[in-house]
C-alpha positions as CSV (number, residue, x, y, z in Angstrom):
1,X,110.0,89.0,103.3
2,X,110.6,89.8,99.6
3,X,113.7,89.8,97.8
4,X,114.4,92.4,95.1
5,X,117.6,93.5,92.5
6,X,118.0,96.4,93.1
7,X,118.1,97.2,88.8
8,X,114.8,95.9,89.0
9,X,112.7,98.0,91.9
10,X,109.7,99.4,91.1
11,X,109.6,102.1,94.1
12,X,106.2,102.8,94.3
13,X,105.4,99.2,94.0
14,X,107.9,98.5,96.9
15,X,106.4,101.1,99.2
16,X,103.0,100.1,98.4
17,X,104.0,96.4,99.9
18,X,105.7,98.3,102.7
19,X,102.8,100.2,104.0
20,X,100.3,97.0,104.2
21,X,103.1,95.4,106.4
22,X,105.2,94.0,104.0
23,X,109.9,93.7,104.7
24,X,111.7,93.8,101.2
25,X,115.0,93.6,101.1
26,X,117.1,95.0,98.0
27,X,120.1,93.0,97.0
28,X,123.0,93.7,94.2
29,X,124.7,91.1,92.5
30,X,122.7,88.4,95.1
31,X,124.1,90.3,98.3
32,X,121.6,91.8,100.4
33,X,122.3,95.5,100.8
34,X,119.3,97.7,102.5
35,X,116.0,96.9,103.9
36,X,112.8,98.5,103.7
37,X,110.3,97.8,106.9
38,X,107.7,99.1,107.9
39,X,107.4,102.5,110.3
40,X,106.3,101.8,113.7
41,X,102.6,102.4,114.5
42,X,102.3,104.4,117.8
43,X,101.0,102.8,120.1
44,X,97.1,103.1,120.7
45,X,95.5,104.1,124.0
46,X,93.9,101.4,126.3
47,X,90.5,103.4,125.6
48,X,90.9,102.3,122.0
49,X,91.9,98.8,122.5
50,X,89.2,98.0,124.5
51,X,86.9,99.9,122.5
52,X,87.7,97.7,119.7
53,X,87.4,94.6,121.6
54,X,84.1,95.5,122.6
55,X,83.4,96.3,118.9
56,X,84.6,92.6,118.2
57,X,82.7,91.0,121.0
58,X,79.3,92.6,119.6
59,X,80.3,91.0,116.1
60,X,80.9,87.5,117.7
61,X,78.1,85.2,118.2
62,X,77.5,83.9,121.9
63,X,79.0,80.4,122.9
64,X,78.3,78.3,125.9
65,X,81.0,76.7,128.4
66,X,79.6,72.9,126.6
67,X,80.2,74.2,123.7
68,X,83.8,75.4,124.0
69,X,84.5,71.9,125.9
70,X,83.4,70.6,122.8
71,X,85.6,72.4,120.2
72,X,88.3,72.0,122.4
73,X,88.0,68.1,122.7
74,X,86.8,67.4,119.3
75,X,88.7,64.8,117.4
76,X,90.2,63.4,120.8
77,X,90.3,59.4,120.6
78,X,87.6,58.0,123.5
C-alpha cells in the first residue's frame, strides 16, 4: 500500500499502480482521506481455471514421489 499527498498525485501515475494491483491511499496534512483499490475482476469460469491449470501443468517439468520426499525433507537434521 502506497501513501500519497494529495498536492502531490500524479493521477495517471496513481491509476497506472492501481490497475497492476496496486492500494494508494491519499492523505492531507498526514491524515488519510480516500483510497484507491483496485476493481474487482469477475470471477472466471471453472472451464478457464482449469484450462489454465492444464496450461501450467504442460509447462511444469515431471517429478517423482522420491523426489518430492526429498525436497520436502531436505535440510532436516538425521
Amino acid at each position: 500500500m502506497r501513501e500519497v499527498q494529495a498536492t502531490e498525485a500524479d493521477w495517471s501515475d496513481l491509476l497506472d499502480e492501481v490497475e497492476k494491483g496496486e492500494t494508494v491511499v491519499i492523505t492531507r496534512e498526514g491524515r488519510p482521506v480516500a483510497r484507491i483499490v483496485p476493481e474487482s475482476r469477475p470471477a472466471r469460469s471453472r472451464a478457464e481455471v482449469l484450462r489454465d491449470i492444464e496450461a501450467f501443468r504442460r509447462r511444469m517439468p515431471r517429478v517423482t514421489q522420491d523426489e518430492i520426499s526429498a525436497w520436502r525433507h531436505e535440510g532436516h537434521k538425521r
